[in-house]
N, C-alpha and C positions, 0 to 999 in steps of 0.2 A: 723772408717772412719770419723767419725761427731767429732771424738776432733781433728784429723786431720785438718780437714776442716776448725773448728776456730781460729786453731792458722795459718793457711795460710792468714785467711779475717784479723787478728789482725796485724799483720806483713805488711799487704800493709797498714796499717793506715790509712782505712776506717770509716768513720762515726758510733759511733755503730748501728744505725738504717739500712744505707745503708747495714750494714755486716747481721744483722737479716731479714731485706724486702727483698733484690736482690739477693745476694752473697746465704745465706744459703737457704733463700725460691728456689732457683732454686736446688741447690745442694741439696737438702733434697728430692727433686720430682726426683732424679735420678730414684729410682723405679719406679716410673709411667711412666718415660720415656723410659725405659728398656721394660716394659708390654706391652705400646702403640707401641711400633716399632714393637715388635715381633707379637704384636695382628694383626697387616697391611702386615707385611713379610707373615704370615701363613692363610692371607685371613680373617681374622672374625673381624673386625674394631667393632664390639661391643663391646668387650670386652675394647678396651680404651676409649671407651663414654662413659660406665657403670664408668670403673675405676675413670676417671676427674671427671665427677659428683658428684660419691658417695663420692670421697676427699673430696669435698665443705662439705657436709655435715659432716662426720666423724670430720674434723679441727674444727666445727663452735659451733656445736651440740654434742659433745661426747670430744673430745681433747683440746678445750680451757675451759666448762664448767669442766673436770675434774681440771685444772688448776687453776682454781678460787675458788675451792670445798678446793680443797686439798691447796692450796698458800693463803688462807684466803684472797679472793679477786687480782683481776689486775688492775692497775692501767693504764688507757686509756688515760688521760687527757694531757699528755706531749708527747704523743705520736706523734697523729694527730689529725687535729680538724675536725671539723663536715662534711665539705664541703670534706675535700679529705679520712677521712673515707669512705663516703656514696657512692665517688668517686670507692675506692678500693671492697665495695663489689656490686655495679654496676655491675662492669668486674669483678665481681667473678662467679656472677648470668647469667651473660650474654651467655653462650654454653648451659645453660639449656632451657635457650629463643629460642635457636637456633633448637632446635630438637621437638618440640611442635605438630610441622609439619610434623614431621618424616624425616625432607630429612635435611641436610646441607650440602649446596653448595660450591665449593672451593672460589666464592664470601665473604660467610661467612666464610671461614676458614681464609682469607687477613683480612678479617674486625674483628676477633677475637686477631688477631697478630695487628692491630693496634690500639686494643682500650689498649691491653697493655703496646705498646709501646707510647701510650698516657699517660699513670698511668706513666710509666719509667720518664718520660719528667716532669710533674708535680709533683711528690714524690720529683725527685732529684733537682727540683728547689727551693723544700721549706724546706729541710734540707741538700743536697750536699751528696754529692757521695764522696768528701775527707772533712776531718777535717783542711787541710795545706795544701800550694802552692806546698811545694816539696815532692811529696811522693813515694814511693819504688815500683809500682807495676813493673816496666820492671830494675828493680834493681835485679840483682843473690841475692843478701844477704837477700834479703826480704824470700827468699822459704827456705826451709828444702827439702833436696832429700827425707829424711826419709817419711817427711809428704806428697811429691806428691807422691811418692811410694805409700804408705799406701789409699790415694785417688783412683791411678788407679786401684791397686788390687782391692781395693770396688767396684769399677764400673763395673771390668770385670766380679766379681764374683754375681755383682747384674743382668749381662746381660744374663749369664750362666743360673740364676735361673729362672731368668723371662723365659726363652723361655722353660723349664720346666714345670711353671706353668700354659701357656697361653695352654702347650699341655694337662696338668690336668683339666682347666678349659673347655674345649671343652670334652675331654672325661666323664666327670661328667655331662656336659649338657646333653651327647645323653643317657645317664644311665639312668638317675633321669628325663629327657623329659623335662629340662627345661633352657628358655633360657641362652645364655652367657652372654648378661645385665645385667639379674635379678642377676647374679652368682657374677660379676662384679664390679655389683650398691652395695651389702651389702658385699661382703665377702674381695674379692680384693682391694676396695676402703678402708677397717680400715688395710691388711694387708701391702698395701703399703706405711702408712702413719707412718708407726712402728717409723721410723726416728724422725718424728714429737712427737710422746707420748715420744719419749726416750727423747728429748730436756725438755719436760714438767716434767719428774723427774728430770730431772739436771739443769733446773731451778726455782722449786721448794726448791729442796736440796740447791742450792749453794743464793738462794734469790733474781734471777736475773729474776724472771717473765718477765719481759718488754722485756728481749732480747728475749724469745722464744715466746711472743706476736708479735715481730716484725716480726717471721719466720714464724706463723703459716699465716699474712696477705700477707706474701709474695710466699707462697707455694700455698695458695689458688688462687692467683691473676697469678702464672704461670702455676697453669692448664688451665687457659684461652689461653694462648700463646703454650705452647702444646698439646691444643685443638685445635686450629685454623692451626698448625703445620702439626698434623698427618692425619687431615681432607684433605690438600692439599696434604699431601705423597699420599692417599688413591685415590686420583682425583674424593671427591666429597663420603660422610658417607649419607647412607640410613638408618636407623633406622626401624628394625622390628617388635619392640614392640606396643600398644595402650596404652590407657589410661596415657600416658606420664604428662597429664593434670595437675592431683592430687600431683603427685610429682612436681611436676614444682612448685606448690601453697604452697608447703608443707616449701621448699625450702625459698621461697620468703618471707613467713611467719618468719619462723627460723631467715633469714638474717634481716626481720624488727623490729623480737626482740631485737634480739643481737645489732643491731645499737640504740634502744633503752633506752634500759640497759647500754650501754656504755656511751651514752650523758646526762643522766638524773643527775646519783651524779659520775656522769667522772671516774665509776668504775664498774667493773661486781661482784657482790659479790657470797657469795657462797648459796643467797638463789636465785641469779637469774641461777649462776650457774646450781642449781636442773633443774629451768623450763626449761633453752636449752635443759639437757639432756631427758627433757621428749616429746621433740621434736624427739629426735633421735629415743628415744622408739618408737612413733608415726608412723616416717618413715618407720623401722624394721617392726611391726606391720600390717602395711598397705600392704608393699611391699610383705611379705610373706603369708598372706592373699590373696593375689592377686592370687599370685602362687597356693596356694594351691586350691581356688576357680577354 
C-alpha cells in the first residue's frame, strides 16, 4: 500500500516535502486511525491515547535514530528551519500535555485539531503545497485505478485487523491485570508505526533519507489531529492511569534532544542517533518497571 501511495502523492505533482509531511504523514497513521476508531466503537478510549502517545515516541526515539544509525546521518538543515521545527514538535508534544491531568476535554480535543491545522497553515506557507500553478489533483489521469485499489484494499484490511487487535489488547489486559495504556503506550504504538520503519529501510536503501524524514514529522504531527479527533468521537477521554508525570518529562526530554541535535551541525548523526535510542530504552524501562512494581 505505501508504494501505492507514493506514486499517487508523485502524480498530483506535490511538493516533495508536502508529499513526505501531509500526504504520507497522514496515510501512514492509517493504523492508528484504524485502532483509535475501533478503541472508541468498543468503549476503551485508552487504548488510542496509549497508541498516539506511544507513536511520538517510537518515531522520535527508536525509528528516526535507527535512521540516522543505519543512513550515516540525516540531514535536517534544508528541511526546516528552527522556528517551524520547534513549531512541529510543539504540536507533536502537545496531547501528552493534555492528559497530565488525567482528563481531556472535547475543549481540548478542538484545540488539539487547531493547533494542527495551524502547523498545516504555516508549513505550507513556507514551502507550498504544489510545486506549479497547474496541477493534476482533480485530473482522471493523475490516479492509477490499480494504485487507489491497492490503497483501499490496505485500508480495509488495516480496519479489519485493528478491530482484532483492540479485542487482543483488552483480553491480554484482563489476563496479565494490566492496563490497556500501558499495553498501548509500548506495544501498539512501535506496532502501528510498521509503515513508518518500512519507509526508513526504503529510504535508507534507495538514499532518499529526507523524504522519509519528512513522513516521520508529519505522522508524528497527525497524531496530534487524531488525538484531538477521537477525544471528540469519545465526547470528552478520562484517563485511568497515575504517574502520567514522568512520562510526560520523559517525552519532552527526548523532543528537546532531538531538536538539539538537529540545530547544532543541521544533522542527527549516528552518534546522536545511539542517545535517542537510549531514550527509548529509558521509556521501555520506566514504563515496565512501573507495571511490574
Amino acid at each position: 500500500m505505501n508504494a501505492s501511495v507514493d506514486k499517487i502523492a508523485r502524480r498530483l505533482k506535490l511538493s516533495q516535502f508536502a508529499i513526505s509531511f501531509f500526504l504520507l504523514g497522514l496515510l501512514t497513521s492509517i493504523p492508528e486511525t484504524a485502532v483509535s476508531f475501533n478503541a472508541v466503537a468498543q468503549g476503551n478510549p485508552e487504548i488510542f491515547v496509549g497508541t498516539l502517545l506511544g507513536g511520538v515516541i517510537v518515531i522520535f526515539m527508536f525509528i528516526i535514530p535507527i535512521l540516522a544509525i543505519l543512513g550515516k546521518g540525516i540531514k535536517v538543515n534544508h528541511v526546516l528551519n528552527a522556528k517551524n521545527l520547534l513549531l512541529v514538535l510543539a504540536v507533536t508534544a502537545a496531547p501528552s500535555l493534555m492528559v497530565i491531568d488525567r482528563r481531556v476535554t472535547n475543549f481540548e480535543g478542538f484545540l488539539l485539531i487547531g493547533f494542527y491545522l495551524f502547523l498545516f497553515y504555516i508549513i505550507q506557507r513556507k514551502h507550498g503545497i504544489f510545486d506549479q500553478r497547474e496541477t493534476e489533483v482533480l485530473q482522471l489521469k493523475a490516479y492509477s485505478f490499480l494504485d487507489l485499489l491497492k490503497v483501499a484494499l490496505g485500508m480495509g484490511l488495516v480496519f479489519v485487523s485493528s478491530n482484532i487487535i483492540v479485542h487482543q489488547t483488552i483480553f491480554f489486559s484482563s489476563v496479565f491485570n494490566i492496563s490497556t495504556f500501558y499495553i498501548s503506550l509500548i506495544i501498539l504504538a512501535l506496532g502501528t508505526n510498521l509503515p513508518e520503519l518500512s519507509l526508513a529501510i526504503r529510504g535508507i536503501t534507495s538514499g532518499k533519507q529526507e523524504i522519509a524524514f519528512g513522513d516521520y514529522l508529519g505522522s508524528a504531527a497527525a497524531n496530534t489531529l487524531l488525538f484531538g479527533f477521537f477525544t471528540i468521537l469519545n465526547d470528552g477521554e478520562v484517563i485511568t492511569v497515575n504517574n502520567f508525570i514522568v512520562t510526560f518529562i520523559i517525552i519532552v526530554l527526548g523532543l528537546s534532544v532531538f531538536y538539539y541535535f538537529s540545530r547544532t551541525e543541521k544533522l542527527i548523526s549516528k552518534r546522536e542517533g545511539i542517545v535517542l535510542i537510549c531514550f527509548y530504552i529509558l521509556f521501555i524501562v520506566y514504563e515496565l518497571g512501573k507495571e511490574i512494581i
